[in-house]
BAFI-3210 file (N, C-alpha, C; in Angstrom, 3 decimals, decimal comma, padded with zeros to 6 digits):
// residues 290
n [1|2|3|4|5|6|7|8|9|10|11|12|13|14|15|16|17|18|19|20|21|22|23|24|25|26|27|28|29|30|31|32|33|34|35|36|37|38|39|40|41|42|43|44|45|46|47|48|49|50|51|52|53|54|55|56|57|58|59|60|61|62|63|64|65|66|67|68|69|70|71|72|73|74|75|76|77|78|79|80|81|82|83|84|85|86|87|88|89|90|91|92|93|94|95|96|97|98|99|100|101|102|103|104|105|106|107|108|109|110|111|112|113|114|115|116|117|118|119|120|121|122|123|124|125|126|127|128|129|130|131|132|133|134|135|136|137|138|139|140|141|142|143|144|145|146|147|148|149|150|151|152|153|154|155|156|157|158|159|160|161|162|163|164|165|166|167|168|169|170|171|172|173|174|175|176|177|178|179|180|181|182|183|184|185|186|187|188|189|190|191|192|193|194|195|196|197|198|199|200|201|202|203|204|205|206|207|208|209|210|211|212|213|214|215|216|217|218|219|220|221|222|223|224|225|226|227|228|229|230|231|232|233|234|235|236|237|238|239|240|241|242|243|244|245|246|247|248|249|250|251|252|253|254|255|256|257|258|259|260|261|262|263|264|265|266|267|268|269|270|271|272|273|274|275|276|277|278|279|280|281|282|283|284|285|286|287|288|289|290]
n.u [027,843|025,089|024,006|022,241|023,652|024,612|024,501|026,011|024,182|024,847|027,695|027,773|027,636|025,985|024,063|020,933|018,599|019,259|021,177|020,053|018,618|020,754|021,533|019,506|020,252|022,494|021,482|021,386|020,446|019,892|020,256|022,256|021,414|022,432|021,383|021,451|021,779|020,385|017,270|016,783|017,191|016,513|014,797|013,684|012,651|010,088|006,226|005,884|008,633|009,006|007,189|008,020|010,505|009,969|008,706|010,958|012,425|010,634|010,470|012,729|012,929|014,603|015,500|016,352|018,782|020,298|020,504|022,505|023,818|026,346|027,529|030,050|032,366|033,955|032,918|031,280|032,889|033,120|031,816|030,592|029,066|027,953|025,053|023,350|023,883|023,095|020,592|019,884|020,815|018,857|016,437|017,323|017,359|014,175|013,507|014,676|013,371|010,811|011,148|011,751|013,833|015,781|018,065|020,920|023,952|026,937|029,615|031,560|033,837|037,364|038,078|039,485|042,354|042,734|040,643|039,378|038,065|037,355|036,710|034,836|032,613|032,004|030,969|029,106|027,489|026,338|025,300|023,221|022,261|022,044|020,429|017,599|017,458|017,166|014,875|013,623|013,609|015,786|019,435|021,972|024,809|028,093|030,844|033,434|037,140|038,819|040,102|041,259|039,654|039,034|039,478|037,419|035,295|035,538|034,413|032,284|030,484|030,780|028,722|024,838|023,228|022,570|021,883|023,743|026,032|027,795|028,779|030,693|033,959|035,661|038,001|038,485|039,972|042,000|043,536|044,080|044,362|045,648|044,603|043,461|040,901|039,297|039,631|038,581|035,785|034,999|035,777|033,748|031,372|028,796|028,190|027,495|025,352|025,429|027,252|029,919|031,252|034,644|038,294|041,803|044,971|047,489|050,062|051,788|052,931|050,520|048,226|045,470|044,146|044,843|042,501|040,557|040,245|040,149|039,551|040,781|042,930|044,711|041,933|040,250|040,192|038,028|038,680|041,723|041,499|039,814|042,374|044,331|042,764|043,159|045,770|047,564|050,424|050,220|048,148|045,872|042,836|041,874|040,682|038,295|039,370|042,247|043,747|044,132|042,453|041,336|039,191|038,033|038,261|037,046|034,587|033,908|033,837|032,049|029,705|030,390|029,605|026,461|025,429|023,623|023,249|022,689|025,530|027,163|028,656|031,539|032,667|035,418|037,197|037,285|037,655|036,120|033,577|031,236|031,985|034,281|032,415|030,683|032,721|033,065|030,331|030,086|032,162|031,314|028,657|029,411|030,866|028,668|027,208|028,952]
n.v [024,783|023,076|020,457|018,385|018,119|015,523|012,676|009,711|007,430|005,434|006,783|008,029|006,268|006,007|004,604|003,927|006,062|007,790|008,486|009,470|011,463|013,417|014,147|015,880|017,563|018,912|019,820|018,877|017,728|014,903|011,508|008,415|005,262|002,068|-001,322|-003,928|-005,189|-005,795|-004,076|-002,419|-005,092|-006,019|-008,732|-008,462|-005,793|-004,512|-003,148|-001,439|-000,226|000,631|002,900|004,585|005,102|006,913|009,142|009,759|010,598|013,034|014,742|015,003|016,763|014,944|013,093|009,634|009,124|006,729|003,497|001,440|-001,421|-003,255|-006,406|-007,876|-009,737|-010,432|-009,496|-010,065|-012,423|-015,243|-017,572|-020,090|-018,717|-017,174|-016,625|-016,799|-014,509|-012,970|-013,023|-011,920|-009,120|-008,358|-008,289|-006,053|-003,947|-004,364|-002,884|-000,400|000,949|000,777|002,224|004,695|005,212|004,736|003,431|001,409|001,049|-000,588|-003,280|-004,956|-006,383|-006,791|-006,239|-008,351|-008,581|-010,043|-011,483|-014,340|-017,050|-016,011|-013,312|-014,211|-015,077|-013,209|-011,189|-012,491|-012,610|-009,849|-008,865|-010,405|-009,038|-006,364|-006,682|-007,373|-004,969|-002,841|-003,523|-002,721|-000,066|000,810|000,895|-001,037|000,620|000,053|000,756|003,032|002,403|000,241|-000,875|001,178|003,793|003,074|000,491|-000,169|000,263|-001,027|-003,326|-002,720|-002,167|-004,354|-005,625|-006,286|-004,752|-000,900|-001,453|-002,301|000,286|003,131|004,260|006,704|007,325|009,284|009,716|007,071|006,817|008,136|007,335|004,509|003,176|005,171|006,536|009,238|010,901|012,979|012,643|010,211|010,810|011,358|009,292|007,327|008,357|007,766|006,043|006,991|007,439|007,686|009,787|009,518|011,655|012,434|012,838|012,102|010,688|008,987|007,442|005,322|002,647|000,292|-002,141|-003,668|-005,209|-005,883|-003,629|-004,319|-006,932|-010,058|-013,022|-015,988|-014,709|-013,065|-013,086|-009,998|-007,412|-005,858|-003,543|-003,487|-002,119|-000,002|001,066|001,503|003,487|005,904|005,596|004,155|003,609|003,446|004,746|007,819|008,678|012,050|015,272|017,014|018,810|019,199|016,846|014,875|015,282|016,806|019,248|021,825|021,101|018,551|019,010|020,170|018,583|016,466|018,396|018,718|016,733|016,172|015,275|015,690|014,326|013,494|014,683|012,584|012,569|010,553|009,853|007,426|007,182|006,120|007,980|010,874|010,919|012,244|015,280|015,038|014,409|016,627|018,882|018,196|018,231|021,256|022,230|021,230|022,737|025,260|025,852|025,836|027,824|029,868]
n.w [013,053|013,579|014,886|016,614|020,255|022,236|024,866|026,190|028,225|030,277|030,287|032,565|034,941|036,843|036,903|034,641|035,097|036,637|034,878|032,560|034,217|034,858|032,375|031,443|032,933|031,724|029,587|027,030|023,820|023,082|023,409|024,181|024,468|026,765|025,602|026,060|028,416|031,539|032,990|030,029|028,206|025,249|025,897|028,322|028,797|030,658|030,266|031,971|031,800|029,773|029,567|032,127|030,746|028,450|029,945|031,707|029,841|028,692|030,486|030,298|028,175|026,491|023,616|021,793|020,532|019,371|020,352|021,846|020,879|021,503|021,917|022,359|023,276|020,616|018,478|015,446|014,889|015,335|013,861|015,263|017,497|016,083|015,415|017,267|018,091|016,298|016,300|018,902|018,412|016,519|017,774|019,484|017,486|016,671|018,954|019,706|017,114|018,183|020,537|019,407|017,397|014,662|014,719|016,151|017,844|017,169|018,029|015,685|015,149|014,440|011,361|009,395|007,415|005,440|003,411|005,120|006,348|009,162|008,345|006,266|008,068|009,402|007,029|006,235|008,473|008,924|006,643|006,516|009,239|007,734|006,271|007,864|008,907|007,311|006,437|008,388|008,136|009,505|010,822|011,582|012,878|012,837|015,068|014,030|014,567|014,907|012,496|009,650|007,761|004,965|004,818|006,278|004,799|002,743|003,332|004,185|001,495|000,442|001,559|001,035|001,313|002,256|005,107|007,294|009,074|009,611|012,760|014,039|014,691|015,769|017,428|017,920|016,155|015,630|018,121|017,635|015,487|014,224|011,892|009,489|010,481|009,162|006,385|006,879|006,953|004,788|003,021|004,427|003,676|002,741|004,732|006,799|010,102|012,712|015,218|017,562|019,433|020,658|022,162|022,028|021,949|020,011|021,338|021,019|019,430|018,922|019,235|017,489|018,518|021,143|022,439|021,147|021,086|019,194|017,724|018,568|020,121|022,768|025,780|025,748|028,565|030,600|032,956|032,062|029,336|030,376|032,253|030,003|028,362|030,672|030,995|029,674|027,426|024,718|023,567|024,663|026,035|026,239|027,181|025,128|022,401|023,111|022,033|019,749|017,391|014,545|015,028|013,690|011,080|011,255|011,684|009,489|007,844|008,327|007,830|004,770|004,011|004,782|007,067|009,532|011,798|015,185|017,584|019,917|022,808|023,940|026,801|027,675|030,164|033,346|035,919|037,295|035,871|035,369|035,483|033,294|030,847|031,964|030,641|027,715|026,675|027,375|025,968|022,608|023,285|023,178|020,836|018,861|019,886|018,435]
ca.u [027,490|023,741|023,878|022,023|024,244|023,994|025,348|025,688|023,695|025,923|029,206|027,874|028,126|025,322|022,460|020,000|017,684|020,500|022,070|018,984|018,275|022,145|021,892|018,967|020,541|023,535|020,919|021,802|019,301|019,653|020,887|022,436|020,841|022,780|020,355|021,829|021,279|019,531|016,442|016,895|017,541|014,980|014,142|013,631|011,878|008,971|005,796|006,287|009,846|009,091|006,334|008,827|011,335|009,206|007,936|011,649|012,823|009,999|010,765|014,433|013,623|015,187|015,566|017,236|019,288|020,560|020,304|023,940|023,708|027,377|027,185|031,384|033,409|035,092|031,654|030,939|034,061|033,082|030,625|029,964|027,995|026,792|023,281|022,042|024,075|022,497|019,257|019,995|021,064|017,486|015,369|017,541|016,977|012,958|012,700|015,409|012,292|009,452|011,582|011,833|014,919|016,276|019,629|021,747|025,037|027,856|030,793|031,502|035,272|038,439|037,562|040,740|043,087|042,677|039,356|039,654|037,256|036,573|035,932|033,625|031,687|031,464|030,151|027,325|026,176|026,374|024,597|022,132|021,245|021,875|018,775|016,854|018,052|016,689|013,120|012,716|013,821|016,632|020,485|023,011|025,828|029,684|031,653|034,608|038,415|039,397|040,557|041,553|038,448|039,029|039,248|036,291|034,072|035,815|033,889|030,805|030,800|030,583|026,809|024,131|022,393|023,126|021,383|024,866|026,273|028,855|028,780|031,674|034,098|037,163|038,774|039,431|040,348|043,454|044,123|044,471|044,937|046,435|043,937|042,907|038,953|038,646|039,347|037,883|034,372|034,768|035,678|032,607|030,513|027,611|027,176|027,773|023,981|025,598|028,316|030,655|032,681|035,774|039,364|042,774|046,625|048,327|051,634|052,904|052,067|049,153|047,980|043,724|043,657|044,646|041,981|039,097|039,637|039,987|039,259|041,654|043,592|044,513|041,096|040,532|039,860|037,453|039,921|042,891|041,185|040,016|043,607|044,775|042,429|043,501|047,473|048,372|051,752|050,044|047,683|045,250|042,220|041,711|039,509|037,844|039,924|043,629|043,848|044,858|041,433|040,864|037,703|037,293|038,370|036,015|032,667|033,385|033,894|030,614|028,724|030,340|028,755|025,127|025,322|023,172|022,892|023,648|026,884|027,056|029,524|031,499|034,421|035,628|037,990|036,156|038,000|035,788|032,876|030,451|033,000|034,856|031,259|030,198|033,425|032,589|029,099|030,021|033,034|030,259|027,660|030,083|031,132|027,572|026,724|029,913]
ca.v [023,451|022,860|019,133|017,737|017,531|014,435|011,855|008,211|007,775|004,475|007,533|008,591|005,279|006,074|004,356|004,877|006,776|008,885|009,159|010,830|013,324|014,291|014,491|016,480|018,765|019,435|020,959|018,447|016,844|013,475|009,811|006,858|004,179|000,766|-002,207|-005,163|-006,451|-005,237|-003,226|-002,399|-006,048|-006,562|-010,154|-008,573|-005,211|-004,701|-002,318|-000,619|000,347|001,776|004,363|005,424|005,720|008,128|010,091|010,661|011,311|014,020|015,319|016,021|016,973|014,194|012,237|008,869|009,194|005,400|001,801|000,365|-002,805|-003,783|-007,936|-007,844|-011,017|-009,873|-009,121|-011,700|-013,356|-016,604|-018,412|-021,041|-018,277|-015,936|-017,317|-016,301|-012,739|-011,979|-013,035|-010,872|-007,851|-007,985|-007,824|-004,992|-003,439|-003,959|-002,403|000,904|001,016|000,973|003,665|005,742|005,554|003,732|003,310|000,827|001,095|-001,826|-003,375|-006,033|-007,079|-006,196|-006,847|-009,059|-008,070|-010,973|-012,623|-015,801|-017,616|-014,597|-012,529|-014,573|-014,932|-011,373|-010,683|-013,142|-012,051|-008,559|-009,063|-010,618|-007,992|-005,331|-006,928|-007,087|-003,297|-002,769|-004,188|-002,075|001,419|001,368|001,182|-001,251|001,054|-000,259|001,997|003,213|002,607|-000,894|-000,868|002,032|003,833|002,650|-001,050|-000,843|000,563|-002,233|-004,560|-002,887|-002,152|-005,944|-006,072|-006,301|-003,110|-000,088|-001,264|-001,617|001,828|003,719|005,039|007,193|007,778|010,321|009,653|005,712|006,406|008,637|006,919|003,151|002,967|006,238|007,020|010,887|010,962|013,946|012,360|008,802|010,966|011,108|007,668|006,702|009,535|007,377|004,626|007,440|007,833|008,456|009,891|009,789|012,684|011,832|013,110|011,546|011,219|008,122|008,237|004,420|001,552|000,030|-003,896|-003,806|-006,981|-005,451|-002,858|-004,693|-008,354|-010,868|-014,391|-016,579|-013,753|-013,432|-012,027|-008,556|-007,296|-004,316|-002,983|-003,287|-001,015|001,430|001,594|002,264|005,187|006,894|006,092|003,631|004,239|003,399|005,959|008,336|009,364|013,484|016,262|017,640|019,930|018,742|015,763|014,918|015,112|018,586|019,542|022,596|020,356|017,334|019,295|020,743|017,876|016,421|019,697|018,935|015,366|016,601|014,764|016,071|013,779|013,750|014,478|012,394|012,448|009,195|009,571|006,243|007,066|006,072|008,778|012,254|010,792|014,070|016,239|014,531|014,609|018,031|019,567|017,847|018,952|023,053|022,457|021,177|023,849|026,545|025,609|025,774|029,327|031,011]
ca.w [013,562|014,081|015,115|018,008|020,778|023,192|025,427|026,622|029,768|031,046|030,485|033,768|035,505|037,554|036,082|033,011|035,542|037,214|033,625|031,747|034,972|034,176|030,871|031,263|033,905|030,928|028,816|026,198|023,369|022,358|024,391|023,622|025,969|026,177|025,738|025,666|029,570|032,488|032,491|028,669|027,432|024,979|026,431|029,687|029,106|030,711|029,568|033,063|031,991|028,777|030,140|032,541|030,302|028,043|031,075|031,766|028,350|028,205|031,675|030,425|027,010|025,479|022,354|021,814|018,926|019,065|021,393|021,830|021,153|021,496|022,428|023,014|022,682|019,337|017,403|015,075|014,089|015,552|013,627|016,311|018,588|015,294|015,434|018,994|018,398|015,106|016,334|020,184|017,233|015,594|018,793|019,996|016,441|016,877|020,147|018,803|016,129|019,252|021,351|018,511|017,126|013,883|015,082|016,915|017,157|017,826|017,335|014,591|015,678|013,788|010,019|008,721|006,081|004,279|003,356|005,420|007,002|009,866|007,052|005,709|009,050|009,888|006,099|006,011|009,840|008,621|005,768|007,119|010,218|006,960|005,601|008,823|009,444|006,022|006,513|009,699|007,818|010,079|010,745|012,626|012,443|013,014|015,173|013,330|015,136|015,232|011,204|008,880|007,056|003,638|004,800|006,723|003,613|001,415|003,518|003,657|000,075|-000,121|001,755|-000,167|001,690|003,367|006,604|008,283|008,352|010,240|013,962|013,285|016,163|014,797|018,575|018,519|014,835|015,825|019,091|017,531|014,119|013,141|010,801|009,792|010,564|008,302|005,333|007,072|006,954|003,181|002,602|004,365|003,541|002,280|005,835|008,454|010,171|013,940|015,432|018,842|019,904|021,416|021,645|022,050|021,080|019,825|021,966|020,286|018,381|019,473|018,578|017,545|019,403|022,284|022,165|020,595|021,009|018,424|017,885|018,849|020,234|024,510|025,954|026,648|029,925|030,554|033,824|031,211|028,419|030,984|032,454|028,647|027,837|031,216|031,566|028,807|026,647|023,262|023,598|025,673|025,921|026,334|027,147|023,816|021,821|023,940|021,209|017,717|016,098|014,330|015,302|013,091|010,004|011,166|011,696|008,367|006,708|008,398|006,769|003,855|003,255|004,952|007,972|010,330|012,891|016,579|017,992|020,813|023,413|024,585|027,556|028,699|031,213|034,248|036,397|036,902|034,662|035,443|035,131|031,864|030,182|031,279|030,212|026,780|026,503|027,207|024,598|021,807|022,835|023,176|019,465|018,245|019,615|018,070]
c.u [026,144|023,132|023,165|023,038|023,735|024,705|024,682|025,042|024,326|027,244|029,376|028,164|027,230|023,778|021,617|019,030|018,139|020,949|021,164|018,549|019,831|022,081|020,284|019,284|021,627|023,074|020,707|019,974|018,751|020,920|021,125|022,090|021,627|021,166|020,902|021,907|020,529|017,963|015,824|017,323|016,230|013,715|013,148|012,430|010,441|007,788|005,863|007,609|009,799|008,432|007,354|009,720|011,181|009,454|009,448|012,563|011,874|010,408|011,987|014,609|014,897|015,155|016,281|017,599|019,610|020,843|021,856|023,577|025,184|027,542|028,973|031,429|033,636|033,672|031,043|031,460|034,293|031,772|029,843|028,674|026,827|025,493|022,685|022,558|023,115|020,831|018,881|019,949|019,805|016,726|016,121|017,237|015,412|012,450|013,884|013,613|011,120|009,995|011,662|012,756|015,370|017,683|020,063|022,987|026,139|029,217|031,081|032,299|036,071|038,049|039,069|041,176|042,765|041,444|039,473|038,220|036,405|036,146|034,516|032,447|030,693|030,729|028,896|026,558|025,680|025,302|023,269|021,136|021,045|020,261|017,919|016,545|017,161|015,090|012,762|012,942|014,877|018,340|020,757|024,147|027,284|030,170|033,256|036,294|039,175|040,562|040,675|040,239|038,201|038,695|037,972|034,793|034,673|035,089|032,587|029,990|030,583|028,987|025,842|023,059|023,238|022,374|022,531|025,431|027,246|028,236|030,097|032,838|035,694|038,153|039,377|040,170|042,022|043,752|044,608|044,919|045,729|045,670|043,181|040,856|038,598|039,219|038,590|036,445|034,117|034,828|034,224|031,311|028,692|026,974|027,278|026,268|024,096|027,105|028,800|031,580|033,795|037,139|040,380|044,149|047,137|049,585|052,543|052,904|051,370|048,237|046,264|043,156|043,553|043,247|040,329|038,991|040,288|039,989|040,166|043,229|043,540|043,316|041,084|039,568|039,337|038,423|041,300|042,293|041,131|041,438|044,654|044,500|043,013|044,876|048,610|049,622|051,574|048,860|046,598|044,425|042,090|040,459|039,193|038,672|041,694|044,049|044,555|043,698|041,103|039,631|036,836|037,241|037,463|034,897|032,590|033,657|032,118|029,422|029,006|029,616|027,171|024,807|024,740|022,613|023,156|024,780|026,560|028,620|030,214|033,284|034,000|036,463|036,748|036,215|037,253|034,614|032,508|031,555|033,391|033,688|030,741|031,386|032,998|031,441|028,951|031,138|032,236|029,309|028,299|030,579|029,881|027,162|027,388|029,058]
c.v [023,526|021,703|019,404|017,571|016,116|013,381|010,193|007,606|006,612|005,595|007,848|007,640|005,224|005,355|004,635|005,937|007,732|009,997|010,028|011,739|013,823|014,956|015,722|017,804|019,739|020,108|020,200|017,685|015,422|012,564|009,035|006,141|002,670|-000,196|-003,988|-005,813|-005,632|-005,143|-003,051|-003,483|-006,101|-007,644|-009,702|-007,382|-005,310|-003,332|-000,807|000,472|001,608|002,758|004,937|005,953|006,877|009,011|010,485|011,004|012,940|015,174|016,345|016,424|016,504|013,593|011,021|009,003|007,937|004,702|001,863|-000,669|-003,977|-005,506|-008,155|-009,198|-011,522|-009,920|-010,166|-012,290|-014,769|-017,169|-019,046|-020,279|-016,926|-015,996|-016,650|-014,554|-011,687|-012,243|-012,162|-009,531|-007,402|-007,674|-006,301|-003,740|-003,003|-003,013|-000,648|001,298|001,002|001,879|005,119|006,208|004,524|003,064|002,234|000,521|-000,042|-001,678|-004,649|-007,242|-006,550|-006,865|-007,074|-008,442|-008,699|-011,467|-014,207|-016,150|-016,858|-013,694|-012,879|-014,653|-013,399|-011,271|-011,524|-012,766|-010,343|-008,549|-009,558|-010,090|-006,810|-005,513|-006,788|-005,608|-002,653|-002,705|-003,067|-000,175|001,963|000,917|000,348|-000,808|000,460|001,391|001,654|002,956|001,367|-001,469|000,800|002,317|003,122|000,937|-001,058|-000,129|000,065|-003,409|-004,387|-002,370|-004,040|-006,550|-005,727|-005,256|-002,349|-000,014|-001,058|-000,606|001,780|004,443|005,590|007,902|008,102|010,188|008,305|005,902|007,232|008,133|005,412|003,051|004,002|006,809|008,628|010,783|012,225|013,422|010,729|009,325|010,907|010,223|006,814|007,336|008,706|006,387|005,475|007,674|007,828|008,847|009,852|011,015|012,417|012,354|012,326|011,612|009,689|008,498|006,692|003,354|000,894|-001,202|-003,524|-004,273|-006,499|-004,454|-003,330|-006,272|-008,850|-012,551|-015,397|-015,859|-014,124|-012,506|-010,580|-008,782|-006,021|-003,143|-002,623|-002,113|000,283|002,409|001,769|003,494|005,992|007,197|004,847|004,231|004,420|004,452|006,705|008,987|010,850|014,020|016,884|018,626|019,919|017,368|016,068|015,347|016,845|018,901|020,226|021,565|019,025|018,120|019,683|019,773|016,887|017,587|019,691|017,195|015,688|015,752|016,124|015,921|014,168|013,438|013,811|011,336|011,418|009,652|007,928|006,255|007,486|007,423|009,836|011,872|011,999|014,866|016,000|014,916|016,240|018,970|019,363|018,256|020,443|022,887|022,388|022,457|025,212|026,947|026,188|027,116|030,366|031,440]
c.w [014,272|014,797|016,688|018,657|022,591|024,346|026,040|028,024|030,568|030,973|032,053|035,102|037,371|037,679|035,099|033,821|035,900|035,529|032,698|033,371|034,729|032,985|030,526|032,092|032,543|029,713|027,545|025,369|023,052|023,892|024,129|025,040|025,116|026,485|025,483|027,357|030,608|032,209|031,254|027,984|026,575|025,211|027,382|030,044|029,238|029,991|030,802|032,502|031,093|029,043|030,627|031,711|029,500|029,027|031,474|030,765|028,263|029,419|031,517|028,948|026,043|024,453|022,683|020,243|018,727|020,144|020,704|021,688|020,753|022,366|022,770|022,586|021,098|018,076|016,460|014,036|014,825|015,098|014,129|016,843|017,565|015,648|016,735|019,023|017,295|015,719|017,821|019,426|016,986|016,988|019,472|018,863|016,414|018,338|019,932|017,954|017,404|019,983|020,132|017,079|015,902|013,884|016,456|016,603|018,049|017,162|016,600|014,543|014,698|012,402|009,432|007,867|005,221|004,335|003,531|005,858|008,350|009,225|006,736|006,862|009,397|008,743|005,902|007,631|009,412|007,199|005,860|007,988|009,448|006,491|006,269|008,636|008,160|005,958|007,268|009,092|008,970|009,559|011,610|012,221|013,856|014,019|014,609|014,829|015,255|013,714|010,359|007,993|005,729|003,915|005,057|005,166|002,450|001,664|003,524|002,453|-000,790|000,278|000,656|-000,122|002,257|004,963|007,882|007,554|009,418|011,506|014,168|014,340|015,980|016,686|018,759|016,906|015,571|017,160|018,569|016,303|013,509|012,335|010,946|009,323|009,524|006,729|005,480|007,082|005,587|002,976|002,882|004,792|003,371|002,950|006,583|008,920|011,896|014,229|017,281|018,402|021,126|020,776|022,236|021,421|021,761|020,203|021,787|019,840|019,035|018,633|018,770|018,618|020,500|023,212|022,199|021,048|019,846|018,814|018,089|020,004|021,967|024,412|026,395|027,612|030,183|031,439|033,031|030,363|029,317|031,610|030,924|028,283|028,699|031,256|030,662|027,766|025,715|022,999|024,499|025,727|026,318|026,213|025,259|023,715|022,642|023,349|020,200|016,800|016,151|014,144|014,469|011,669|009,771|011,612|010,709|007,565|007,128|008,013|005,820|002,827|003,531|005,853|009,123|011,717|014,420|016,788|019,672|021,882|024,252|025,554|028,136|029,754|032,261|035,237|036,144|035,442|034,440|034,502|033,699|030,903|030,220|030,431|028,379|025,811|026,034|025,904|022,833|021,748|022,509|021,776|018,587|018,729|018,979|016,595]
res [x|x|x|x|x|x|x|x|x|x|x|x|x|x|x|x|x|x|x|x|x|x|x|x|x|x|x|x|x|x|x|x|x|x|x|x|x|x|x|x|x|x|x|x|x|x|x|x|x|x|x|x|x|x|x|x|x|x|x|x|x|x|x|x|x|x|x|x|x|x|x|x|x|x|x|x|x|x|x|x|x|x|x|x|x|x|x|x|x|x|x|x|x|x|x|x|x|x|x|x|x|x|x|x|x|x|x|x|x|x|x|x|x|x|x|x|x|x|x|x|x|x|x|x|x|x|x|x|x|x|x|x|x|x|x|x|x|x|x|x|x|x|x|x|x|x|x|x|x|x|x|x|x|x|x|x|x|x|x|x|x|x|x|x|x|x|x|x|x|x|x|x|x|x|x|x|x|x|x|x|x|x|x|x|x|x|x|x|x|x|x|x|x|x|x|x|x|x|x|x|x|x|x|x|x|x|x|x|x|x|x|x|x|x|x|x|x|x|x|x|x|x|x|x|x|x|x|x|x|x|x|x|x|x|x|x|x|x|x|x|x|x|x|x|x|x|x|x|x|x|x|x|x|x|x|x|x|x|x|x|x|x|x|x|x|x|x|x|x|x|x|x|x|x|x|x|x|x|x|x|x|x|x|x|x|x|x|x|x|x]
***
């Protein structure tokens, strides 16, 4: 395993300025920076911010491997508000493409069983930021866990590019849906262009909705999710390698498609961020010098 390893600089819950001198203390190479309000909104940044942010990217020997640009309230399975998200999507897309990075990675909402009318929403917004994503030589990649792999590369199998792609996250896949991430890297061997590392153990059936949201659905509540990953019944987030996901079996199935991207490390249990993250970090590098 040669991959970049990396991390989320909001995991630390200290700030983006706090969170890259961490992430530069952990030795680590690459960063996911959120951008979707503060500081990093694209509306908002200034030219001040971005120098600095260089100057401490270079400071800590960093990279950004990919902008979050997760917009939340169930992705875009409400038509009504598509329009201002797909067009919030693209500016966070052009300024990914001015930091360096071709990558932004989100979430889409639970992609229906049936091709109804949320279906159809999600595939024409998606289709549409694919094309953007497209223009710029980049990527808005989906993170994987809210649907089963096969579904979700039946839907994007239906765009008319590969600009949306996969942000590929083998920890919500076996904590929510059940699904085995080492054969969900083959299924969608040909959109994966980032990844999360994350472990966990489904402990009992477990509703999307609950999880992710949906449209019409009761709202979720950020306090509720976090009290799921740490002490929920349906399942639980875990230290790396104290999970379900087989680690040796999913880095070799990412070496066996030619994924080479960054591995980059996502705990959500708020509890012991530092800690949770560095333990994470030495488990990855400690992997990579054997």
């Amino acid at each position: 395993m040669h991959n970049p390893i990396g991390v989320i600089t909001d995991g630390f819950q200290q700030g983006l300025w706090n969170g890259l001198n961490l992430a530069g203390e952990l030795k680590v190479e690459n960063v996911q920076i959120y951008a979707v309000s503060g500081e990093m909104d694209p509306d908002i940044i200034t030219t001040d911010t971005k120098k600095r942010l260089k100057e401490s990217l270079d400071k800590n020997n960093l990279t950004i491997s990919a902008l979050c640009g997760d917009l939340e309230g169930h992705g875009f399975q409400d038509r009504t508000v598509n329009r201002e998200k797909i067009d919030k999507s693209k500016r966070i897309l052009e300024l990914a493409v001015e930091l360096g990075t071709p990558i932004v990675t989100t979430h889409i909402g639970i992609v229906p069983q049936q091709d109804n009318d949320v279906y159809q929403a999600m595939l024409e917004a998606c289709d549409e930021l694919g094309k953007f994503a497209t223009s710029l030589d980049a990527h808005f990649a989906v993170e994987t866990g809210p649907e089963p792999a096969a579904h979700l590369k039946t839907f994007l199998d239906q765009l008319s590019t590969n600009g949306v792609s996969v942000n590929f996250d083998p920890g919500n896949m076996v904590m929510v849906t059940g699904d085995y991430p080492v054969q969900g890297v083959y299924t969608l061997k040909d959109y994966i262009v980032h990844t999360h590392v994350k472990d966990g153990k489904k402990l009992g059936d477990v509703d999307p909705r609950d999880v992710y949201g949906a449209l019409g659905y009761k709202p979720m509540c950020h306090d509720f999710i976090a009290e799921m990953v740490e002490s929920g019944t349906g399942f639980r987030e875990t230290a790396l390698g104290k999970g379900s996901v087989p680690f040796d079996q999913y880095f070799q199935s990412l070496m066996d498609i030619g994924y080479n991207g960054a591995l980059i490390v996502e705990r959500e249990a708020g509890t012991n961020a530092y800690e949770n993250i560095k333990q994470a970090v030495q488990y990855l590098q400690n992997r990579r010098s054997k």
